[in-house]
MARTORZA-909266 format. One record per residue: x, y, z of N, C-alpha, C in turn. Coordinates in steps of 0.02 Angstrom, whole numbers, plus 50000, padded with zeros to 5 digits. Last residue first. Example, Ala and Ser with C-alpha at 12.3 -4.5 7.8 and 13.67 -1.06 7.14 Angstrom:
<nodes>
506424988850354506844994750357506455000250394/506604971650390506154977550390506604983550390/
</nodes>
This chain:
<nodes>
494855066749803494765072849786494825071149706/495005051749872494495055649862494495061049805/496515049449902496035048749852495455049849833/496765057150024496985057049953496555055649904/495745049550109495525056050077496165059150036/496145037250123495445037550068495525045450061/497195040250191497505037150114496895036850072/496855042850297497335049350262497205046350185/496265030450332495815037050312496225042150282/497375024450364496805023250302496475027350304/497805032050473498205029450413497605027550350/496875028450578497075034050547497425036550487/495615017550565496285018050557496495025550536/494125012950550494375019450599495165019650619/492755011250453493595012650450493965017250513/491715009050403491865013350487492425012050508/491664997850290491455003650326491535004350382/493364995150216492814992350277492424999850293/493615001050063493664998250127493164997850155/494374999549887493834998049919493984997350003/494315011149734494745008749806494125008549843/493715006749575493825007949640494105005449692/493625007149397494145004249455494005010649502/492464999149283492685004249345493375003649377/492294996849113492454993349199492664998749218/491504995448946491944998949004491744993849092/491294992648797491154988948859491744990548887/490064997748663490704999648720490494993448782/489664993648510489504991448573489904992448632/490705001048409489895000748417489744997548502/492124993048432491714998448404490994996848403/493354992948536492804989448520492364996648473/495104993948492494694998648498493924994648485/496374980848495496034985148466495614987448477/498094974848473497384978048515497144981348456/498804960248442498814965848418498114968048447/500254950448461499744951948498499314957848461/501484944848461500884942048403500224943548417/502184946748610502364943548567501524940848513/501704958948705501664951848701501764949648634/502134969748817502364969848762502444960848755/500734979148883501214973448879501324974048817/499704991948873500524992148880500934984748883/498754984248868498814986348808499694986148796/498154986849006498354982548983498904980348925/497144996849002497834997449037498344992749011/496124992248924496764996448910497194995448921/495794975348984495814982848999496284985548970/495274964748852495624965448893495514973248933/494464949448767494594955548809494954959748847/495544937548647495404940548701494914948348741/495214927748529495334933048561495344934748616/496374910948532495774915448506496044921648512/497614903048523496934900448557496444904748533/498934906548499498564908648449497864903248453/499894913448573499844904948533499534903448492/499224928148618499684925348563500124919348546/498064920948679497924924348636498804924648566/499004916248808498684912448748498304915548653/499424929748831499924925248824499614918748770/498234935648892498544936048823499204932448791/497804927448993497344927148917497594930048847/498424931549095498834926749056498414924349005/497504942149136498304943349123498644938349080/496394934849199496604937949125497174940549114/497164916949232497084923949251496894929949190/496944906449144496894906549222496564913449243/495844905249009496374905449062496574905449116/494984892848897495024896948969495754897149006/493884898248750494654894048805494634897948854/492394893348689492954897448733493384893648767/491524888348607492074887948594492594890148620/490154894048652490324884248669491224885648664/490174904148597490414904348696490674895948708/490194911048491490064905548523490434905848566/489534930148491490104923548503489774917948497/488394936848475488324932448412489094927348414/488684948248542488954949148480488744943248455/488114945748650487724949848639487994950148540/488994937048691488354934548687487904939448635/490154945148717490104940348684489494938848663/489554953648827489544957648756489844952948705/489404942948934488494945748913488794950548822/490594942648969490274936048931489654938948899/490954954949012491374950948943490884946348928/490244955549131490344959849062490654956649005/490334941549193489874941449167490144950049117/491784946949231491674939549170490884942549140/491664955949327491914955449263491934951049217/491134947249408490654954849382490874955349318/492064937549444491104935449452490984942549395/493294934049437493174939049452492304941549432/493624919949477493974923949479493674932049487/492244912949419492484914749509493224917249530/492464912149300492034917949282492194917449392/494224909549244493584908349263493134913749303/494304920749078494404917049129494134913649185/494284916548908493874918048949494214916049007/494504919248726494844917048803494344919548847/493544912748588493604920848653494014915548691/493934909348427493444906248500493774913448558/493164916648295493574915248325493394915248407/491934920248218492194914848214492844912648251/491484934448261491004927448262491394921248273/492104944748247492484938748258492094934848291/491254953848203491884950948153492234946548196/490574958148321490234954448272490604949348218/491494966448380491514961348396491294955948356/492394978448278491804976048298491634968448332/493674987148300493364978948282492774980548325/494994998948238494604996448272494174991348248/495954997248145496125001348209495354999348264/496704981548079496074988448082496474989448154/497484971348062497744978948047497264985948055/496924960548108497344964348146497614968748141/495874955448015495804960648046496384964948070/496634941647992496334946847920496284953747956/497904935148099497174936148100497134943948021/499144938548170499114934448087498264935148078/499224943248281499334948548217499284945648151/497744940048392498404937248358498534941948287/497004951148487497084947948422497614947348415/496074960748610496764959148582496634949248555/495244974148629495314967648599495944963848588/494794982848780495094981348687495164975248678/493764992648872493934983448875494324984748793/494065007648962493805002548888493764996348900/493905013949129494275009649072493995004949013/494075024349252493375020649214493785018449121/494375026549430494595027549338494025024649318/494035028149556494625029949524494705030549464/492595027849671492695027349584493405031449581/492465021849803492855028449772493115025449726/491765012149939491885011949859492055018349853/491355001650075491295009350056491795009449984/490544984650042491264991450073491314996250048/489914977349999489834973850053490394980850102/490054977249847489404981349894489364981049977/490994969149812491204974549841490784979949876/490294957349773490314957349840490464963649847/489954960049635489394960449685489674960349755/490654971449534490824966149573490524967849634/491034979949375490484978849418490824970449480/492644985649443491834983349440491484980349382/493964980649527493804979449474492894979649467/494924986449672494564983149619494174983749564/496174988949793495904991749719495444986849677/495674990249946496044986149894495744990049825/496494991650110496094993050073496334990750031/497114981150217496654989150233496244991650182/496994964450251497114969950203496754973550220/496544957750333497204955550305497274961750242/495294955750360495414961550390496304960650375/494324948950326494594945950349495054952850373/493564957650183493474958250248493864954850303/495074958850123494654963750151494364963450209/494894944850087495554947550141495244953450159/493744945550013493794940750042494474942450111/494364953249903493634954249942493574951449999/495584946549835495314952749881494824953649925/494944935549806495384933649852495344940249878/494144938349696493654934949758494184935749807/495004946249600494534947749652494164942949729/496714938449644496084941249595495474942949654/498044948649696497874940349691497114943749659/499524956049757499074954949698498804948449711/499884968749896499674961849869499314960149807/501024979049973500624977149905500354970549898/501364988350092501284982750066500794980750012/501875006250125501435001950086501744995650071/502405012850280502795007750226501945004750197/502575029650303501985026950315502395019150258/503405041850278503525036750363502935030950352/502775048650192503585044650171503685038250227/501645053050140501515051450200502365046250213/501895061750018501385065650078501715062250133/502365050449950502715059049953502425061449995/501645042349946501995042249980502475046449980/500365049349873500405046249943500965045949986/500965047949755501055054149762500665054149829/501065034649715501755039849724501695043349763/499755032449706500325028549766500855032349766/499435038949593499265039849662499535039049710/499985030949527500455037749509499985040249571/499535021149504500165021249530500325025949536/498355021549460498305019649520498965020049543/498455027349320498265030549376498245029049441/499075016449254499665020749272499485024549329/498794999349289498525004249261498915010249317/499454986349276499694990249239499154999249227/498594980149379499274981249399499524985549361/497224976549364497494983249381498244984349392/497324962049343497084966549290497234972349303/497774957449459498094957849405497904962549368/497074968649602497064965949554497694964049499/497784973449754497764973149703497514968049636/498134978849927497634975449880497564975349829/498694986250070498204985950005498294981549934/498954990750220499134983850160498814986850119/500204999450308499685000950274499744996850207/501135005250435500885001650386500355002050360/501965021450516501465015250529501485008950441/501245039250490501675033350529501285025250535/500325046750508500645048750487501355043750473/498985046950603498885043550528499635044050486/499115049250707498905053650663499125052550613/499545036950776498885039450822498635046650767/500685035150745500285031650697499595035650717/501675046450767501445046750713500625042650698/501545041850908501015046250903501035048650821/502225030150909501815030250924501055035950899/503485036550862502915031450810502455031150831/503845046850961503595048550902503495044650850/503925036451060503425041251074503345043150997/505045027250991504635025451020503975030451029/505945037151006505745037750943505105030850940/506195040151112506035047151100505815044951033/506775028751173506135030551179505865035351160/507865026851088507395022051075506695024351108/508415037951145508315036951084507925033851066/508785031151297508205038851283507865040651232/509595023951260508795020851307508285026051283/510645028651210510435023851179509595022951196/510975037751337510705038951273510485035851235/511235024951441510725030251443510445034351376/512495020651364511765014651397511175019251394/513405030551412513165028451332512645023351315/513275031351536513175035751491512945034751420/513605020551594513195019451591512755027051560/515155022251545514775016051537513995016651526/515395034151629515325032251571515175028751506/515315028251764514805034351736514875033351643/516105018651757515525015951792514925020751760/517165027951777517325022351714516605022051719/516535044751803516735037851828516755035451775/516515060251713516155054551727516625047651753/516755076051831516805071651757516465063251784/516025093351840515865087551852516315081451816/516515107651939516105105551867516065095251884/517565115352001517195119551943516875112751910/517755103752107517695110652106517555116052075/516945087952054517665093052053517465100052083/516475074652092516135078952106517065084152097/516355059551949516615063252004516395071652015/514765050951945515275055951948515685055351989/514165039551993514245038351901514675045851907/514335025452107514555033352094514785034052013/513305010852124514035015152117513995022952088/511985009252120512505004652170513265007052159/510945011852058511445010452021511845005952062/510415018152153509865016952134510325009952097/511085028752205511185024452255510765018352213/511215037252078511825031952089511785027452139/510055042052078510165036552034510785033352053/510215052652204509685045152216509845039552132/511125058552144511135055952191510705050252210/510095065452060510685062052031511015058452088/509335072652124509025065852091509675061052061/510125081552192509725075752243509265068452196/510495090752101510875086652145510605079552175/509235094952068509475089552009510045085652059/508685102052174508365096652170508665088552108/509815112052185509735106852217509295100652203/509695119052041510265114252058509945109652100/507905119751966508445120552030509145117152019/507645114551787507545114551862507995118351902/507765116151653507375120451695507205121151748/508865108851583508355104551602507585110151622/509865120851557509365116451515508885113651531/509915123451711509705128651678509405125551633/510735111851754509765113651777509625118651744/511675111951667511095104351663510445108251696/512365120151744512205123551663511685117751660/512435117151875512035125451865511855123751797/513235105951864512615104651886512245111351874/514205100051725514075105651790513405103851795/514465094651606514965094051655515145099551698/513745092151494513785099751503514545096651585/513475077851485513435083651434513795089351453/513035074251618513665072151586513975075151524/511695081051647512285081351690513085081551675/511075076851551511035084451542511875085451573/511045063551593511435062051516511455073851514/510385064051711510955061651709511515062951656/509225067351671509485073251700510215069751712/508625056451585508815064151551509225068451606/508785046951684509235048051636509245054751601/507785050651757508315052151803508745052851739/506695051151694506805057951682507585056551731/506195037751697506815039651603506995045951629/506855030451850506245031951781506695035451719/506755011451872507135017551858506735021951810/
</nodes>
C-alpha cells in the first residue's frame, strides 16, 4: 500500500468531498476518485459512503482513518529525522569527559549554548580519565572528547585549544602556609605530594611530576590517588599536597585550602578532541561551534 493513497484518503475524510480533497491535494477529481477506489478494493471493504453533496466515513472508514493518520505522522516525522540528521541538526551526539574537566565552567557554558543552537540534537556525556577517552575515541564509542594536555596519544586526532588553566595548590588548612595567597613550591619540600597514577593521565602527571622535581619534592614520599579529583579528598585527611586545575578550586572540600604557584607556572590545555575526517554532520556543527 503506498502512503500517497493514505494522504488522499485522510484529504478525502477531512474535507468530506472529493472537489475540495483534489483542490488541496492538487489533483483532478477523477483521478482521486479512482485512487480511492482502488484502496478500498486494496482494503477489501468500502471506507465511504458516496452521498449527493459530499462524502461520510464507514464504521470500516473510520477505523481505518485514524490508522492512516497515525501512519502518516510517524512518517512525516520519520522523513524529518531523517533529514535533520543528514544536516547535522538532529540525532545524538557522545562526548567525552575528563574528571579533571568536569568542573570547568567554559566547557559547560559551551554545551549550553550548543544546545540552544542544536535543541533536537540529545548530548550523552561520559566521564572516565584520559587513556579511557582516547582509547573510546578511537574505538569510535565516542564522537568527541574534551581533554587534558599535554597528552601524547591525543596527537593521534584533530585538536581545538578551549581554555588554558593554572595548576593551584591545594593544602590542608592546618599547614604554617595555608594562609598565604600564594606558594612557592620550594616551601613544601617537606610535605609528601598526592600523585595519581601517572597511566591515568600519562601528559599530565609527567607536568606535575617534572615541577615537583624541579622544586626539590621528594617524590620517594608521594601518595597516590586514584583519580585527581579524589587527591583532594586525601589532601584533606591530611596525606600531603596536592596539584590541582583551577577549575577545580570550586569544590567545597572540607580542610582544603588553594593556592596560586608562584615563580614556576604550571599550566594545561583543554581541547576538544576528534577523529580526523570526521564526516558526521552533527559533529562537525559541534567542532564549528567551537571553533570560533
Amino acid at each position: 500500500m503506498e502512503l500517497r493513497y493514505l494522504r488522499y484518503f485522510v484529504a478525502v475524510a477531512q474535507t468530506h468531498n472529493f472537489t475540495r480533497a483534489a483542490e488541496l491535494l492538487g489533483i483532478s477529481q477523477p483521478p482521486l476518485s479512482q485512487q480511492i477506489q482502488r484502496l478500498e478494493r486494496e482494503v477489501g471493504t468500502p471506507l465511504l459512503h458516496r452521498l449527493t453533496r459530499g462524502v461520510e466515513l464507514t464504521d470500516a472508514g473510520e477505523a481505518f482513518y485514524q490508522d492512516a493518520c497515525q501512519i502518516l505522522a510517524h512518517s512525516d516525522a520519520a522523513l524529518e529525522k531523517a533529514r535533520g540528521i543528514a544536516r547535522g541538526i538532529n540525532g545524538k551526539l557522545s562526548l567525552g569527559i575528563t574528571s579533571s574537566n568536569a568542573f570547568n565552567p567554559k566547557i559547560f557554558s559551551l554545551l549550553r549554548q550548543f544546545q540552544a543552537h542544536y535543541p533536537a540534537i540529545e548530548l550523552r556525556q561520559r566521564e572516565t580519565n584520559m587513556a579511557g577517552l582516547m582509547q573510546e575515541l578511537d574505538d569510535g564509542l565516542l564522537d568527541v572528547a574534551f581533554v587534558r594536555l599535554p597528552c601524547e596519544s591525543s596527537k593521534r586526532f584533530s585538536l581545538k585549544l578551549i581554555d588554558e588553566e593554572p595548576m593551584m595548590i591545594a593544602l590542608h588548612k592546618d599547614h604554617p602556609l595555608s594562609g598565604e595567597k600564594e606558594l612557592a613550591l620550594q616551601a613544601l619540600a617537606d610535605v609528601p605530594p598526592v600523585l595519581f597514577p601517572e597511566e591515568v593521565a600519562p601528559g599530565l602527571y609527567e607536568l606535575m611530576y617534572n615541577a615537583c622535581l624541579r622544586a626539590g619534592i621528594d617524590l620517594k614520599s608521594a601518595r597516590q590517588a586514584s583519580q585527581i579529583s579524589s587527591s583532594l579528598s586525601m589532601v584533606s585527611a591530611g596525606f600531603g599536597f596536592a596539584l590541582v586545575p583551577q577549575s577545580m578550586t570550586c569544590i567545597a572540600c572540607p580542610n582544603v585550602t588553594f593556592h596560586a604557584i608562584r615563580g614556576d607556572q604550571v599550566k594545561t590545555d583543554i581541547a576538544l578532541a576528534w577523529r580526523q575526517f570526521e564526516r558526521s554532520p552533527s559533529v562537525k556543527r559541534f567542532i564549528q561551534l567551537f571553533a570560533h
